[in-house]
Structures are given as C-alpha cells and as structure tokens.
N, C-alpha and C positions, 0 to 999 in steps of 0.2 A: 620552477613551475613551467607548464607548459602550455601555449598558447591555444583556442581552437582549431583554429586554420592549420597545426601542424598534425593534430590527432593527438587526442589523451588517449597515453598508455591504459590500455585496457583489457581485463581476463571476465569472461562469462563462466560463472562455476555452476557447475550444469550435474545430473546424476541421469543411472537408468529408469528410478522409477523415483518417488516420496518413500522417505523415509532413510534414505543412504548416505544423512552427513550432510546434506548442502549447506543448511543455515550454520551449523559448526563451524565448516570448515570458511564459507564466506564469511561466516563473523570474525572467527579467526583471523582469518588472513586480512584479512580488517585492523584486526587490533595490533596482529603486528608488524604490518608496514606502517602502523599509525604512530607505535611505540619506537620504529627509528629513526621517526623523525618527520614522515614523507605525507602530505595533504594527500590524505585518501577520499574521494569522493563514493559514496554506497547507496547502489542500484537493486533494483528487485524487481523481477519480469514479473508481472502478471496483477490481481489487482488487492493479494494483500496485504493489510495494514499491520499485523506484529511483528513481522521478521524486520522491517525498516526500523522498527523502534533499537533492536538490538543492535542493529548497523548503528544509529544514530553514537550509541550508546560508547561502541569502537570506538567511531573515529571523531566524534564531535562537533557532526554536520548532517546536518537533515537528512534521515530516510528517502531517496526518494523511488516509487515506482513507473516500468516501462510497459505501458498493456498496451500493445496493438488492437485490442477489442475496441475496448474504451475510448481510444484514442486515437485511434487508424496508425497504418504502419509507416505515412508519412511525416507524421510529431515522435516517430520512436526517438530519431535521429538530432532532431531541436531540443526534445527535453532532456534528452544525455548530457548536451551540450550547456543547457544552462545550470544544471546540476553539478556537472563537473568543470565549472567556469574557477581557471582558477587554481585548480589541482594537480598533484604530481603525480596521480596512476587514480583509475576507478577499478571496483569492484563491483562484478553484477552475479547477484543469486539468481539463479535460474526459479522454474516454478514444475510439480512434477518432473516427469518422465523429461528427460531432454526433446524429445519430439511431438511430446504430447503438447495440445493447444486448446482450442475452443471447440465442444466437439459437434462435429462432421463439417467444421472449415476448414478442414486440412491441414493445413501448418500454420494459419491464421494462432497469435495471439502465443506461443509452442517457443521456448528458449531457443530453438535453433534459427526462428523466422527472426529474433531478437537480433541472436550474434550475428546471422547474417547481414542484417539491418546496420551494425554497428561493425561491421567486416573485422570484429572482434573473437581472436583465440579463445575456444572451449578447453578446461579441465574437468573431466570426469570422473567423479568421484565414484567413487566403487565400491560397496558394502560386499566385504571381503569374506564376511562369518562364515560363510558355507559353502564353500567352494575353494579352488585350487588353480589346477590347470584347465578349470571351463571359465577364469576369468577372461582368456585368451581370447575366445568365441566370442564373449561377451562383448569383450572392445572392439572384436575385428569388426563383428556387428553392427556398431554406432559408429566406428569411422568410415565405412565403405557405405552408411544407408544413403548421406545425402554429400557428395562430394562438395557441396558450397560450404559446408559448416567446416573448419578446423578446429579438429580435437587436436592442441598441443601438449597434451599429456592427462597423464592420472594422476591421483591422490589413492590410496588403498588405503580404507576405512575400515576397522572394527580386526587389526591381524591381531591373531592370539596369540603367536610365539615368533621366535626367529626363526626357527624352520619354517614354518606358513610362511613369513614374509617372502625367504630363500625360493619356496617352491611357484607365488604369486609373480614376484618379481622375472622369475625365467621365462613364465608361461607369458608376460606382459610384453617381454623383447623380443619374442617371438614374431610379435605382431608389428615391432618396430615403433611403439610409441613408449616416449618415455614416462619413468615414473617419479612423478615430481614430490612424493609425501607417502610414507605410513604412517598410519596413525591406528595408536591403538585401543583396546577398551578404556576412558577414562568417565569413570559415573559422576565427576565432578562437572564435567562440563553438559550433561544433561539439562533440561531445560524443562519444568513440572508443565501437563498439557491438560485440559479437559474439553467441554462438550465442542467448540469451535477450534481447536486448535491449542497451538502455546500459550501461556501464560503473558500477556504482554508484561512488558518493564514496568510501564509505572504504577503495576502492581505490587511488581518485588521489590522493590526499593534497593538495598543494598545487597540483595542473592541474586539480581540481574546484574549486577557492577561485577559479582564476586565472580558470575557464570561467565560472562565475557573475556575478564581476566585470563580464566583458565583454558578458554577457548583460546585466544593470544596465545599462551604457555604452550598450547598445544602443537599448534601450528607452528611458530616459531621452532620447536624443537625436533619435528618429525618431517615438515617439507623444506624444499629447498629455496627459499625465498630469494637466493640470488636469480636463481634459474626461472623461477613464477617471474619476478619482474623484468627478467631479459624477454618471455615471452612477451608480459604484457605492453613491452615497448616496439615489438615486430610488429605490432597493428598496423600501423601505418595508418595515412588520414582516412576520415568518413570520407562517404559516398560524397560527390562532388552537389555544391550547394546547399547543402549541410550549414544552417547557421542558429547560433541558439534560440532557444525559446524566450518570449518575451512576456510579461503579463499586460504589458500595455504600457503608454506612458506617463507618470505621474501627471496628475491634471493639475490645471494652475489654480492655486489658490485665490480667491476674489476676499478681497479685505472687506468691499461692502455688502457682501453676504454674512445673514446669517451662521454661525457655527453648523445648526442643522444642515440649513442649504448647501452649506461648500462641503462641509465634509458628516457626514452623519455617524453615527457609531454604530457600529454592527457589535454585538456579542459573540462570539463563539465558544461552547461549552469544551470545556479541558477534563483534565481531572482524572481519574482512575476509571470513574465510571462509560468515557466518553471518550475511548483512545484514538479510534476510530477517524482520521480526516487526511486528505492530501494537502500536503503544504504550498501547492499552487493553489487551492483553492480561497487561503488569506492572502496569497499574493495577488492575485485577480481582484479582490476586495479592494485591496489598497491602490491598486492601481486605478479603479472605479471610483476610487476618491472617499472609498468609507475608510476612517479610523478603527480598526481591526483589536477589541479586547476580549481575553482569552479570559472564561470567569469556569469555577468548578461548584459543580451542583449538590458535591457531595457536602460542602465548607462554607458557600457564600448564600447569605442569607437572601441574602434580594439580589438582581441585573443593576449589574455596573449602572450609575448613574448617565444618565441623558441616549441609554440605547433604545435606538430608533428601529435596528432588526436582531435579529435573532437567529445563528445558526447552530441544530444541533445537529451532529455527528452523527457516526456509529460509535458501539461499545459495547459495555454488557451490564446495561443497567438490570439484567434479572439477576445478578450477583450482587448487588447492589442494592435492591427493591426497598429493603427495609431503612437503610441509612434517607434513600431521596425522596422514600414518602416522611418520611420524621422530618426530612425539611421542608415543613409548612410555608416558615415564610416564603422561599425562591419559586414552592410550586405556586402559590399567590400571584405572586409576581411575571410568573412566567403567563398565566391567563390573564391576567389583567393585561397585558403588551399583547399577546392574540386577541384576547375580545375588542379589542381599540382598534383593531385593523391594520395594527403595525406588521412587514415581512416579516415569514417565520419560515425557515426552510432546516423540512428535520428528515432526517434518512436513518433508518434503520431502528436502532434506539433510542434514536429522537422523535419516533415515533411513536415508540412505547411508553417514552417518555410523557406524550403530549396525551395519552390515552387516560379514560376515567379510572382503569384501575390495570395492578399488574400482577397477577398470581395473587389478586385479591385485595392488593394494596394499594391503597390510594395515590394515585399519581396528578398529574396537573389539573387533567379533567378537560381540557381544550378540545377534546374530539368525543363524542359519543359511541363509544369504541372500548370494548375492557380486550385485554394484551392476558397472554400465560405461556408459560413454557408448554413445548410440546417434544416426544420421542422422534417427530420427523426431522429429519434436516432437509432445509429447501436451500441448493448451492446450483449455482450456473449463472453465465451473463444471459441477456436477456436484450431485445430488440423492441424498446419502446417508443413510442410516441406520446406527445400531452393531450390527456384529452379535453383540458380544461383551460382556459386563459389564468395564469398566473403569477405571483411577484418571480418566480424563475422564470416559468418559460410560454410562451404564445400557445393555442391549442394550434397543432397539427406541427410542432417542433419534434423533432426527432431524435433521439439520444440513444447512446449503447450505455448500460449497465450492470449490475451484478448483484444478487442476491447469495445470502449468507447467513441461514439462522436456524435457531429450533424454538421458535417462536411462532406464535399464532395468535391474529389479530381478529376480531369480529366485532363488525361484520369486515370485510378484505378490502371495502371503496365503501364509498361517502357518496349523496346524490351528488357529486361533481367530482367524478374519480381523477386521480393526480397522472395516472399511466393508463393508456393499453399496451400491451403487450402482442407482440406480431409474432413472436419466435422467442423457447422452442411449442408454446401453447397461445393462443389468444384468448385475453381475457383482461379485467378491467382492476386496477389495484389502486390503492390509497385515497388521499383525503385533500380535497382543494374545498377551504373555508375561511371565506374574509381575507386574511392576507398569509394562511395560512396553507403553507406545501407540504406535506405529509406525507411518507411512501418508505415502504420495505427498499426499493431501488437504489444501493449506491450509484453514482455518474461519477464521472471526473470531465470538472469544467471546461479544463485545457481542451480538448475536443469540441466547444461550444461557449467560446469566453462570451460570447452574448449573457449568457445566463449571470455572470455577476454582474453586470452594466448595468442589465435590469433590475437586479435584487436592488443593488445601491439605488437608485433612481427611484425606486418603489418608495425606498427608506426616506429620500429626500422631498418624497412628496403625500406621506402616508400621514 
C-alpha cells in the first residue's frame, strides 16, 4: 500500500467527447487490477451518481466523486486523498469530452482541470468505429491543447479487424503517444440506458455483477496493464499540502445524555428507488454525532424506529411510482415525522417523493405540490443561495449544485422557497416547511460541512 504523503499511484481515463468507452474501460480496468490482487480506490470527475455504483461494484470500495463545481478545486485534492486512503493505485473516469467542464467556466469542473489538480497521467480513450489515419489528428489535437495535462497514452475502442487495428496503431505512433489497449466490439459488456442515463446497479442485481465481470475480461485481455500501472505509478506526489479529507471528529459520547440528545438517528433512504447519494454525506452525519440508518422505501414498512431526521436522496422514484405509492404504511410514516417538525432533507426524488402525488399516484403528501414526468430534461450546475432559514442551511448560505431530471414539479417553490438561484437564470425553487427541505438541487456537503452539523442538531433539538 502506499502512503499519502508519497502519492497514490494514479491514471485519469479521460475520452474526446461521451460516449467513447470511458465507464467500460474505467470500470474495466477497475475490475482487473482488483482481480490481481491490488486495492484499487474508484474516482469519478463530475457530479454523477451511476457510474460510482459500477466502480463500487469492481473494486469493493465506495464510488466516490471529484466536482470542482460542487466542491471548489481546492477539496479536489483532500477528497482524492481520503478516498484513496489506504490503496494500492486509483482510478479516476473522467466526465464528457476530456476538456469539456462547467459551461462558460472554462475549464472549471472539465477532467483535464481534475488531472491537473491531481498532477495525474491522462489515457484517452478513442472510439475508433470510423476512422483510421484521422485518429492521429485526433490525439495530436488533445495532447498539444493544454500542455499541463499528460496524455500517457491511448486505449482504441470499438477496432473491428486486425487490419483497422494495424492501420490505427501506425497513424497513433506517428504522434508519438503510446497505445496502451484495443478493444474491440464486445455487446456483452454493454450496459441497458434510458431517460437519465445508465441503468444504476442496484437495479440489475446480478446483469451488473455479470456486466462488470466482462468489462474486467475485457481490459485485462486487450490493454496492457503492466504498462497502465507503470504509468499510474510516474504520478509522483500531489500538489504540496495536499492532506486528506476529513468529515470531522467523532464527538464524544456523554453517558448522562439522553440517546436522543447524544446521538439522534438520522434515516437515509436506500434501496433501488433511491440510488442517488454521496457517501461523505453519511459520513458528515456520523461525525455530527447522528447514528446514520440506511432504510428502503420500496420493502420497509415504516422509519427505522426512534428516527429523529430524515434524509432522502436522489433516484428514480417515477420508475418506481407504483411499488412506493402501494407502500401505504412508510408513506404514513414518512408524514407523520414531517408534520411533527422533525428534519427532513430530500433532493431530487426525495422531493417527488414528499409530493401529494406522482404521475397521478399517491405519494407522502408532505408538500402541497403533485410531481409528473415530463419530455424536457433540466441538466446543469446551478449557483444557489437559501432563501429560507432551515434544518440545512441559514437564509443567505450559499451552495453550488446540480440539477438532473425529466421531471416537473407544481407549483416549482412553496411560500418559503428552499433555493434562489443566481446563475445560469434567477429564480426561486422548492419547498422550506416545518422542518422540512425540499429542492430539485443536488449539493455535496463536503463543500459546506456546516450543513450536517446543523441537520444533526436540528434532530437533537426537534
């Protein structure tokens, strides 16, 4: 294992645009450095939740994501570190285009501002289907745009004969970067998508285990994994003062308190319908002194006994609708802990969730608000502020976040809206009621650990 102070070996796998292999080939090579043996820690630039679940899935260690948006580009470098505490090489999937980022922040939030950040070797992976000797162009392209990024080689994805490889491969030396992988058509390692993206894992149960597998197969058999981990050992250490992330430190337990009062129980929803959460965000819990349990909406009839708040996630509870309205009791349960004025902090589908109704169907009813799918997608980060005093956050706190849906909420805010929004529109979104925080808005804490401090302490005093 290797120490932080020395630098974990580390490869950013990066492509020219979506859709050219990234999560294949990172899950991949995931699975098989995991399969010889080697503690693989698995990174994801930007701010989404499915591809970590497949990571997870590799190597057998939490997803976790690196958003300079979310998180500014000074936590890139701490949360690397507390992720890969520990480990014998990381893995980091890039997000888009390798230099595409937040748009019109320039290289803000963009895998190259990432590897930079992490003075971490790029491989580029190349969707090879249509083209020959213009891959050449292609790369010369992406290694000369920004001299601080190191592209230490290619993967060539999707070659359809040995001839295409032969004539790929010549036109790639040409440029003087080497070629660490072909890979070629395999439909097995595919991965089913629809309205938001991939299919997360803990939906396929055993056709995610089986699709990882062959991802492994893959890469193990077509790049050159001595050569991937001799790069990702040339990193050499982070930027200097680089030290891990921390959620805080356990608080001490007082024997003559109450259970409530020392430690209170937060809920967080799991489950198929509810994949959707950063795993600092139960660690900031726990380190705020809540007892952090993980309860599923689709299975559990009622909130874990003695919970004092309530976190729901994102997901896709409209895939769902009809299993979580048939659960009468938990939706009971879930209003009865809001109308009492206990914390409740729900983002995205926890908000759909908390709504009277959703594509018609009866949901918790906590918010005066009916939820339905719609053909629009609303996708980008977003520059908000609170505009309301709540169990998260004070009015006039500031947060970066991101929205992700095809969903449609009415009315969009509550007389005591949960966000404005500054950028890239202004205008006023979700639901601050009783103790309840309600908002289309993912956040990631770690950018604002105040915000569980408070949730917890809301719990201890609700």
């Amino acid at each position: 294992m290797t120490s932080p102070d020395s630098g974990v070996p580390r490869l950013v796998i990066a492509a020219p645009s979506s859709g050219s292999g990234k999560t294949t080939v990172a899950t991949g090579l995931m699975a098989a450095l995991t399969g010889r043996g080697l503690a693989v820690s698995p990174h994801k630039v930007g701010p989404d939740y499915i591809d970590p679940g497949y990571h997870a899935l590799a190597t057998g260690r939490v997803g976790r994501n690196l958003d300079a948006y979310l998180c500014g580009p000074e936590l890139i470098g701490p949360l690397f570190l507390h992720g890969a505490r520990g480990c014998d090489i990381a893995v980091v999937e890039g997000v888009m285009g390798l230099y595409d980022g937040a748009a019109g922040e320039g290289e803000l939030a963009s895998t190259a501002q990432v590897a930079k950040l992490l003075r971490a070797p790029v491989v580029l992976v190349v969707d090879a289907s249509s083209q020959s000797r213009s891959v050449a162009a292609l790369v010369h392209g992406f290694v000369s745009w920004d001299p601080e990024v190191r592209i230490g080689g290619v993967i060539l994805n999707k070659v359809a004969s040995d001839r295409h490889e032969g004539l790929l491969r010549e036109a790639v030396d040409s440029v003087g970067v080497p070629v660490l992988g072909v890979l070629r058509r395999a439909p097995q390692v595919d991965v089913p998508a629809r309205h938001l993206g991939l299919v997360p894992v803990a939906e396929r149960g055993s056709e995610a285990v089986d699709a990882v597998t062959a991802m492994g197969a893959q890469v193990a058999a077509g790049c050159d994994l001595e050569a991937l981990v001799g790069l990702a050992r040339a990193a050499g250490p982070l930027p200097g003062g680089s030290a891990p992330w921390t959620p805080g430190p356990m608080p001490t337990h007082h024997p003559s308190r109450s259970v409530k009062k020392s430690k209170p129980r937060v809920a967080v929803a799991g489950g198929a319908a509810f994949t959707f959460s950063y795993a600092e965000h139960s660690e900031l819990l726990a380190a705020a002194g809540a007892e952090v349990v993980t309860f599923d909406p689709l299975r559990d009839e009622e909130l874990p006994e003695g919970t004092a708040g309530l976190v729901i996630g994102g997901g896709f509870p409209e895939v769902y609708a009809s299993e979580l309205s048939a659960n009468e009791g938990l939706r009971k349960s879930v209003a009865e802990l809001a109308l009492s004025g206990a914390p409740v902090a729900a983002e995205c589908a926890g908000l759909l969730y908390l709504c009277r109704e959703l594509d018609g169907l009866p949901m918790c009813g906590v918010l005066d608000a009916s939820a339905r799918m719609s053909e629009r997608l609303t996708l980008g980060y977003r520059d908000a502020v609170a505009v309301s005093d709540s169990a998260l956050a004070g009015a006039g706190t500031r947060m970066r976040g991101h929205e992700f849906h095809r969903t449609v909420v009415e009315p969009g805010a509550g007389a005591a809206p949960a966000w404005g929004m500054r950028a890239p529109e202004r205008r006023v979104e979700g639901f601050v009621e009783r103790g309840v925080h309600a908002s289309y808005l993912h956040t990631h804490w770690a950018a604002e650990p105040g915000v569980a401090r408070r949730f917890v302490e809301r719990c201890r005093t609700s």
